[in-house]
C-alpha positions in Angstrom: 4.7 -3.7 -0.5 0.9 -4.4 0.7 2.8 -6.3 3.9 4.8 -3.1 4.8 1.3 -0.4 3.9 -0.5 -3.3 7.0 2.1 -2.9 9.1 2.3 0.8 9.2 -1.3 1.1 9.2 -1.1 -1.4 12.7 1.4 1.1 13.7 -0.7 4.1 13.2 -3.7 2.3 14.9 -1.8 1.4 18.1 0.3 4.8 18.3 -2.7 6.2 17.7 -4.9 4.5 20.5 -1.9 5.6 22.8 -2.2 9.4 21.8 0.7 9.6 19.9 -1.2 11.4 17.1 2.2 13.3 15.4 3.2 9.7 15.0 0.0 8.1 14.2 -0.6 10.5 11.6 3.3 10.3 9.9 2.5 6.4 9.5 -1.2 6.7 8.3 0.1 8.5 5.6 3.4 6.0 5.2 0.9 3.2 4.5 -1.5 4.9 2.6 1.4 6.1 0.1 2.7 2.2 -0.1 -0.5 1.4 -0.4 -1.2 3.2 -3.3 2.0 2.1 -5.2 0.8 -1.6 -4.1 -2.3 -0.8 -6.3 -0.1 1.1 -9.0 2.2 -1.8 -9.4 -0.7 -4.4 -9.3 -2.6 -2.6 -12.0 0.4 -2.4 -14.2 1.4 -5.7 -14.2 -2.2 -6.6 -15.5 -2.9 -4.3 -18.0 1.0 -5.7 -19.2 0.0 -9.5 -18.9 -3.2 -9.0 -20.5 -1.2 -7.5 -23.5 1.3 -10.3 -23.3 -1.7 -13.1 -22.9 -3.5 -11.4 -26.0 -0.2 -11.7 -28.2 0.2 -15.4 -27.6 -2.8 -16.4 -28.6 
């Protein structure tokens, strides 16, 4: 998920260096969504592993 928020935000950098800025801004916001479900998903599995770690012990 973090691989495909880099790659959009590379997209929006070069479209946006070529004055596409419709485009540029369309993927800007494309990786900053993934992005933040990258974070989401990443903070989810650690508040579950920390529960999971604290129950084996």
């Amino acid at each position: 998920m973090l691989k495909w928020a880099f790659i959009f935000f590379v997209i929006s950098l070069v479209t946006g260096l070529l004055g596409f800025s419709g485009i540029s801004s369309a993927t800007a916001g494309i990786a900053k969504i993934l992005f933040y479900i990258a974070v989401l998903i990443f903070l989810v599995f650690l508040i579950l592993a920390l529960m999971v770690g604290g129950a084996v012990t």
